[in-house]
LUMTOR-332032 format. One line per 8 residues: their letters; for each residue x, y, z of C-alpha. Coordinates in Angstrom, 2 decimals. Layout:
# LUMTOR-332032
A) X,Y,Z; ...
END
This chain:
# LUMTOR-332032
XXXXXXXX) -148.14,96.04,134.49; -151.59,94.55,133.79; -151.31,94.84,130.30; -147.69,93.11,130.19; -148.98,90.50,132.73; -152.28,89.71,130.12; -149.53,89.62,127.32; -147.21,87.45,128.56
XXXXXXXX) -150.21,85.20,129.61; -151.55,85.07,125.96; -147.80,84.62,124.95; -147.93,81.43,126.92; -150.76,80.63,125.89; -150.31,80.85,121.69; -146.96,79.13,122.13; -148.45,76.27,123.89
XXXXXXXX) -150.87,75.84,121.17; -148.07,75.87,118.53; -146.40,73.69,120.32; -149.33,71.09,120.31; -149.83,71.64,116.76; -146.29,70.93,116.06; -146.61,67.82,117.99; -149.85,67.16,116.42
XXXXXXXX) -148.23,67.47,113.22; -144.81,65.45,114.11; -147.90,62.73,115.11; -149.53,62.21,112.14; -146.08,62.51,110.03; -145.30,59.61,111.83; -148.31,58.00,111.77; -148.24,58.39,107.88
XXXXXXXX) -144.58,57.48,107.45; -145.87,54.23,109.65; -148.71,53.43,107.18; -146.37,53.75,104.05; -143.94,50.94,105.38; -146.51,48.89,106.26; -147.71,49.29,102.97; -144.09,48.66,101.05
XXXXXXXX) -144.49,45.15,103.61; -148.04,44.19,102.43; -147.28,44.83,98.76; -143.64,42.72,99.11; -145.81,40.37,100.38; -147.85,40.36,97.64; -145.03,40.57,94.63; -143.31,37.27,96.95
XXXXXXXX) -146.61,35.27,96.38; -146.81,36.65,93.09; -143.67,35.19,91.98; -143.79,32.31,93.64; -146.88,31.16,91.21; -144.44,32.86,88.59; -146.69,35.70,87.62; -143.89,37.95,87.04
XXXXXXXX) -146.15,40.76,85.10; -148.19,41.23,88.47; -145.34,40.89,90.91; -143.30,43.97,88.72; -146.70,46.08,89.24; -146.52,45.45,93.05; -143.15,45.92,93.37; -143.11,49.40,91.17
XXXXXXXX) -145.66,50.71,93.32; -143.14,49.96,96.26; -140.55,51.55,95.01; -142.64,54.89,94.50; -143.47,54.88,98.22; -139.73,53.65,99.47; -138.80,56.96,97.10; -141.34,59.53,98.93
XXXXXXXX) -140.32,57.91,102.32; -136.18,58.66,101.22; -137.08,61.74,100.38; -139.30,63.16,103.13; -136.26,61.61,105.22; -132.97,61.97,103.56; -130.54,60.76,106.75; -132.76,58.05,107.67
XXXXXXXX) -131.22,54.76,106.71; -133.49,52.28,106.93; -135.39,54.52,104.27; -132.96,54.97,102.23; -132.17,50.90,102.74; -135.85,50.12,102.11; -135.61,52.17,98.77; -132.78,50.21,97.47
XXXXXXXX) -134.04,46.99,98.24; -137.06,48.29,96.32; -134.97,49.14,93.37; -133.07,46.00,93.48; -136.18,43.82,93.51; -137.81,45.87,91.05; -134.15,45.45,88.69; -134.11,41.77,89.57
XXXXXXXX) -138.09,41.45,87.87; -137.16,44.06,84.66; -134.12,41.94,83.81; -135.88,38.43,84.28; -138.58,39.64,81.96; -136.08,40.76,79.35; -136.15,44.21,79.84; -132.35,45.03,80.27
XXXXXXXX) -132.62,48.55,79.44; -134.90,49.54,82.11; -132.92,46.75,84.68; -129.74,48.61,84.31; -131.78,52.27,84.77; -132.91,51.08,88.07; -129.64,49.02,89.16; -128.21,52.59,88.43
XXXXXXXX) -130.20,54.76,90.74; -129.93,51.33,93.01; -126.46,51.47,93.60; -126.27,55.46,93.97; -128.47,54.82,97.06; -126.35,51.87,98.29; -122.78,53.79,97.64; -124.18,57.28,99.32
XXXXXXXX) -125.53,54.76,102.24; -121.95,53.05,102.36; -120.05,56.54,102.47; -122.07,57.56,105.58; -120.78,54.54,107.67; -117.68,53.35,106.02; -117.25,51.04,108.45; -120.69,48.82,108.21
XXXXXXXX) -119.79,45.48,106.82; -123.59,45.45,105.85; -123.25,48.94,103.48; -120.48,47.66,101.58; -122.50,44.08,101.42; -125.26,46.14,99.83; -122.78,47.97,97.24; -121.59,44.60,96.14
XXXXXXXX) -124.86,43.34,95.75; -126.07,46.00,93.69; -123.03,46.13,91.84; -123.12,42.31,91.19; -126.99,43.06,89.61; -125.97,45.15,87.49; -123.07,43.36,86.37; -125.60,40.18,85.53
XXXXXXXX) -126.98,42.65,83.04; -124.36,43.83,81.07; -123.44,40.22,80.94; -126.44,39.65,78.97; -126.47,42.40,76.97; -122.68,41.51,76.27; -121.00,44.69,77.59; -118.00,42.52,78.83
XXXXXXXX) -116.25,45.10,79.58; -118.68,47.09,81.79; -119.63,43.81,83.42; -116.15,42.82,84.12; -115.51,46.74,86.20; -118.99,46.21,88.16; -118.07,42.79,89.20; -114.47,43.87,90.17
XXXXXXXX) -115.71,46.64,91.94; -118.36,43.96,93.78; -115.22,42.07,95.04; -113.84,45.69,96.75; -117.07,46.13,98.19; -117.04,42.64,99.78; -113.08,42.81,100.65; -114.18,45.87,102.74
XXXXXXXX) -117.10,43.92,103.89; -114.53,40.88,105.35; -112.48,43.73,106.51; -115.15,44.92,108.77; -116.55,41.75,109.96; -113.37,39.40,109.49; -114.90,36.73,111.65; -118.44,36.32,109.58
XXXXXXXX) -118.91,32.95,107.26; -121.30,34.71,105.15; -119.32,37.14,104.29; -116.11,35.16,103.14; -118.24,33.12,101.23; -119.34,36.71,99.19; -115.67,37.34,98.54; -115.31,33.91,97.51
XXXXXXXX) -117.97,34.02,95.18; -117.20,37.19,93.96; -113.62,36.07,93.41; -115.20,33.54,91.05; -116.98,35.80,89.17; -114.30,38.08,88.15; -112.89,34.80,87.50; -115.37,34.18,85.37
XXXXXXXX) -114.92,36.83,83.17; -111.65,37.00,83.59; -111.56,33.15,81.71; -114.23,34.80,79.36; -112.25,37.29,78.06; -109.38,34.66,77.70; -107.10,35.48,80.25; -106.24,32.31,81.79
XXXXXXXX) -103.78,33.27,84.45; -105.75,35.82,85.49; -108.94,33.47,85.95; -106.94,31.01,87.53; -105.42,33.15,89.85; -108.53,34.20,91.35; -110.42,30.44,91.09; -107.44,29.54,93.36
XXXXXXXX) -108.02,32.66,95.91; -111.68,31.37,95.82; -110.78,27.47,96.62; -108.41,28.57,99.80; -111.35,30.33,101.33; -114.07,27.66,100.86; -111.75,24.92,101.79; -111.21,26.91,105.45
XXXXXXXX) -114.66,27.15,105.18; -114.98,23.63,104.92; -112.41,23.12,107.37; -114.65,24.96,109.68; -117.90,22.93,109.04; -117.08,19.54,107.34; -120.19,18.35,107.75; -121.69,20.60,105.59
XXXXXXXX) -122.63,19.57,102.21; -122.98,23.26,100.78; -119.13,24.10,101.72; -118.02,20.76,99.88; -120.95,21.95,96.80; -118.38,24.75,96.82; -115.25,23.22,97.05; -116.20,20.76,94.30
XXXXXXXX) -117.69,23.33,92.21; -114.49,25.43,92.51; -111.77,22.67,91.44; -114.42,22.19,88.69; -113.54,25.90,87.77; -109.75,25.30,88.23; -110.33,22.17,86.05; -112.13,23.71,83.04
XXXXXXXX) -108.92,25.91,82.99; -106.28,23.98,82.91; -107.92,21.90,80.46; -108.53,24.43,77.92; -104.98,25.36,78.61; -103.66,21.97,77.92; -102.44,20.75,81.21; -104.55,17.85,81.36
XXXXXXXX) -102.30,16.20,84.40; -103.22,19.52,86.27; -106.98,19.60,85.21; -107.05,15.36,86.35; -106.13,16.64,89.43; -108.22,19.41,89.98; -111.50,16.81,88.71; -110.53,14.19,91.00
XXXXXXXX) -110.48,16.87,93.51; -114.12,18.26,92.74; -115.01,14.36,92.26; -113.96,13.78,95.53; -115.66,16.95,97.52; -118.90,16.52,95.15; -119.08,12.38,96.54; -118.84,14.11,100.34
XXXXXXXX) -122.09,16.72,99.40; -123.61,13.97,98.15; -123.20,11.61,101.23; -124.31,14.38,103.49; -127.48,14.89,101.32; -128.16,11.33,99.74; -131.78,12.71,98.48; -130.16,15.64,97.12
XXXXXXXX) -131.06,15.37,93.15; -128.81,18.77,92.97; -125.62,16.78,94.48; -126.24,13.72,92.39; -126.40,15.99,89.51; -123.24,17.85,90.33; -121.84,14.61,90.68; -122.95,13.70,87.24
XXXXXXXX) -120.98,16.91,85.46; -118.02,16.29,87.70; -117.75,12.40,86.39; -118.20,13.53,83.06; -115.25,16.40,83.35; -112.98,13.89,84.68; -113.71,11.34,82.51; -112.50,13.14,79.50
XXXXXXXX) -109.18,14.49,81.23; -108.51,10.82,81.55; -109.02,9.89,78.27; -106.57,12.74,77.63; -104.29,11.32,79.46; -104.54,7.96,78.19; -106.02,6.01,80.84; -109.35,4.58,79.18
XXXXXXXX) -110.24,2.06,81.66; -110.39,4.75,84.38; -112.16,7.33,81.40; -114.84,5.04,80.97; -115.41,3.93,84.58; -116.12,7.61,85.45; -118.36,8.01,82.06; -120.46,5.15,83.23
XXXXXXXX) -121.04,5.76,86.61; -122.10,9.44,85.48; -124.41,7.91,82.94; -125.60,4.99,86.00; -126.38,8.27,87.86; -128.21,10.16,85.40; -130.71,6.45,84.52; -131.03,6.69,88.76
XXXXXXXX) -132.29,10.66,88.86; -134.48,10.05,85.56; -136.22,6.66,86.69; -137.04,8.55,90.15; -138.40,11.15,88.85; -139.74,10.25,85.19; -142.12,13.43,85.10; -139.38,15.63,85.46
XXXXXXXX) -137.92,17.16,82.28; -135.29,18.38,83.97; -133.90,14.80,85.12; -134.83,13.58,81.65; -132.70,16.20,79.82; -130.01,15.40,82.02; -129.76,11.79,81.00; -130.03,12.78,77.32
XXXXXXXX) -126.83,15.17,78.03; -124.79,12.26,79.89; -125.75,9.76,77.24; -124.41,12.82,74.68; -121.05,12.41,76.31; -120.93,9.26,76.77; -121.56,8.65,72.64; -118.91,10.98,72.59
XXXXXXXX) -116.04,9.32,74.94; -117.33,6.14,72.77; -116.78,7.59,69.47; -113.41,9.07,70.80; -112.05,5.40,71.64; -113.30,3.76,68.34; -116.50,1.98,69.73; -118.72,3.39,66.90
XXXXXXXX) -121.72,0.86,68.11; -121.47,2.24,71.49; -121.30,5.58,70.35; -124.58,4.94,68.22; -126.49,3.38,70.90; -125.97,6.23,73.42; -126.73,8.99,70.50; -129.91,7.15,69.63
XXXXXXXX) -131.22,7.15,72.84; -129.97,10.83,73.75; -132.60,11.59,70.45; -135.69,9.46,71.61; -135.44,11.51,75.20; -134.74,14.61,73.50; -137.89,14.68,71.02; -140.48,13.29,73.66
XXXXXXXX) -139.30,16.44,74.93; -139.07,18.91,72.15; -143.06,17.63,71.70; -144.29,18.88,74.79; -141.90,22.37,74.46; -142.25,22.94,70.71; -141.01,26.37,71.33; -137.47,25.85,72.89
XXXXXXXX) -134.68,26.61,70.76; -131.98,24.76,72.64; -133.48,21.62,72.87; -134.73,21.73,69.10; -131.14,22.25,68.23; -130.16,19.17,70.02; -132.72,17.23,68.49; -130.49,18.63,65.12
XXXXXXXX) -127.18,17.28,66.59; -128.20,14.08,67.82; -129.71,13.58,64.45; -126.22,14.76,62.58; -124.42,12.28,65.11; -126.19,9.71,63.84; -125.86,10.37,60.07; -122.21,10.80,60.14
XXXXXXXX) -121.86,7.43,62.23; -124.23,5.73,59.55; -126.38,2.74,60.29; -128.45,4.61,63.10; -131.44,5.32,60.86; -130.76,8.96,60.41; -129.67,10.21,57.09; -128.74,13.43,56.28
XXXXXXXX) -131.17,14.54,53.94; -133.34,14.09,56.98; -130.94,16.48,59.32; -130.99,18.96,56.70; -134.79,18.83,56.46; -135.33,19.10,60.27; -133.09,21.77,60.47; -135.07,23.79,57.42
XXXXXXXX) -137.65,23.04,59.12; -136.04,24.50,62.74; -135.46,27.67,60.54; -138.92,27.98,59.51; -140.36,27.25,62.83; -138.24,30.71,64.09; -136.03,27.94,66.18; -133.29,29.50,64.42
XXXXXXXX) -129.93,31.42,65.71; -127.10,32.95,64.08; -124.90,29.99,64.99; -127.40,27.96,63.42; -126.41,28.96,59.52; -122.84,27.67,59.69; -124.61,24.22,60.66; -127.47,24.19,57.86
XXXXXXXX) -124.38,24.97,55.47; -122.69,22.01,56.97; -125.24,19.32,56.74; -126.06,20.22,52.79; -123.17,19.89,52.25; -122.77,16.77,53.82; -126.19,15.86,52.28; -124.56,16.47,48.54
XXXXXXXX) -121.28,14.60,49.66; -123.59,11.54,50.91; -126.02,11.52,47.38; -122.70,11.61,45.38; -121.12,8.49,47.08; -124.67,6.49,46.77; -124.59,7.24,43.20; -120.84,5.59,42.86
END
């Protein structure tokens, strides 16, 4: 009895121990797991700041050394879902930085193992509105990139499936703005490719799903000038549509409408250089429905107030390129809704000043392809108008020169070809 009495004693004894080794143990698992988070929230930190100054090469190096810590973490605790959360955020960021850097390849790798996480988080709590938020997201990512590597077709099922994801999303959490405004927006961008791919109907049909939830959103807040942004932005969508489908009555309509909502985002942010932009491209859409519809006098009352607009933004801020290329662009349009109605002078006036603004530009970005291009247009313009200084032996030797400067695109041949020949035509009739 002594003996069983000393055994059962030592018994107690070796399982206590265990037992405070286990705990020990449990401790400093914890304590580790603790010190990996907080390291994941130093180095987002860091990546934030990072690309902020828009040192995207260090913020990617950050951010990939997050994700291999939000991967350990997932995988010393498989049913934990803020780890498994915190590695898909990792992989999105890390997707976002790879695509905005070019690398499209390795984006779409990490959207990839990005959205397993997110649907295998989703299918554990079909019910969270924020799960099938996350999906969508991740979905929507990915979607961006086959955009841009022109997979229009795998683009088109990602951003489809996106809109399930956020239907299920509303479903769950019917009463949230946020998340009608996802569906919204993700109804736009199905839309969007929808009108891509050349399916009208189809684009329009979902435009018009989008435009009856922002106006109850609007409904809901009308002082808001981000719900009217959307509402104007939306009828601008509709707009585009109908136009290119040759209702002009029903793409007037749809203008004045995003005219109208873009004049009430302006008025509730009157320093807003983003609203008095918006309200520039509206002008300029509805201008040319009009003169589509015959009414000049109302075409080029909307053309001028969109140009009056774009002198305002570019004499307030005359260091900005931005509000300077802007101005060159409404002045483009303008020369054009002047040229359309005959007023060749007009026409010339605008295009000539559209090309002073765009090569003060083009000097201090020598390497941007779009903007050397419209240099080239501006310049063609010009010839083809005569009596603006430009000839075309000049256009053809800028854009040579475009060409041998590597400020050259495909699309760019068919207009070299053009303006020779235009350059030949123009010799022959001198020499009459």
């Amino acid at each position: 009895m002594r003996l069983a009495g000393w055994t059962w004693a030592l018994a107690m004894l070796l399982a206590a121990g265990l037992t405070a080794s286990a705990t020990q143990a449990a401790e400093q698992d914890a304590g580790a797991a603790a010190a990996m988070r907080a390291q994941i929230g130093h180095l987002l930190q860091h990546a934030d700041a990072l690309i902020a100054r828009g040192d995207l090469v260090g913020a990617q190096i950050d951010v990939e050394q997050q994700v291999d810590i939000a991967r350990q973490l997932a995988a010393d605790a498989p049913s934990d879902a803020a780890a498994q959360r915190d590695l898909m955020s990792s992989l999105n960021k890390l997707a976002w930085l790879q695509a905005a850097q070019s690398d499209l390849p390795g984006a779409q790798l990490t959207y990839d193992e990005a959205i397993g996480v997110a649907r295998r988080l989703a299918a554990a709590d079909p019910r969270s509105a924020r799960a099938a938020l996350d999906v969508a997201a991740t979905l929507q990512g990915r979607g961006d990139v086959l955009m841009s590597e022109n997979d229009l077709s795998g683009a088109a099922n990602d951003y489809q499936q996106a809109l399930d994801f956020d239907r299920k999303a509303a479903a769950a959490d019917p009463t949230s703005v946020d998340v009608a405004k996802d569906v919204a927006l993700a109804l736009q961008r199905v839309g969007d490719m929808l009108a891509t791919r050349g399916d009208t109907a189809g684009a329009l049909t979902d435009y018009r799903a989008s435009l009856e939830l922002f106006t109850r959103l609007a409904a809901a807040d009308p002082g808001s000038a981000g719900a009217a942004r959307d509402l104007a932005v939306t009828q601008g969508r509709i707009g585009d549509r109908l136009l290119a489908a040759g209702d002009a009555p029903g793409a007037r309509k749809a203008f004045e409408a995003s005219v109208a909502a873009t004049r009430l985002a302006a008025a509730a942010a009157p320093t807003s250089a983003v609203a008095a932009r918006d309200l520039v491209a509206q002008l300029t859409r509805l201008s040319f429905a009009l003169r589509i519809e015959g009414e000049i006098a109302s075409a080029d009352a909307a053309a001028e107030e969109a140009l009056a607009v774009s002198r305002r933004l570019a004499a307030a801020n005359p260091g900005s390129a931005s509000a300077q290329s802007d101005l060159a662009f409404a002045l483009g349009r303008y020369g054009e809704l002047r040229f359309m109605q005959g007023d060749d002078a007009g026409a010339r006036d605008a295009y000539a000043e559209a090309l002073q603004i765009e090569r003060t530009l083009a000097r201090a970005r020598p390497e941007a392809i779009l903007l050397a291009r419209s240099v080239g247009d501006d310049m063609a313009r010009l010839a083809d108008l005569g009596g603006g200084g430009v000839s075309w032996a000049q256009v053809v030797a800028y854009t040579e020169s475009r060409q041998m400067r590597g400020l050259f695109q495909t699309e760019d041949e068919a207009r070299l070809t053009l303006y020779r020949q235009k350059a030949v035509d123009s010799a022959s009739a001198k020499s009459r």
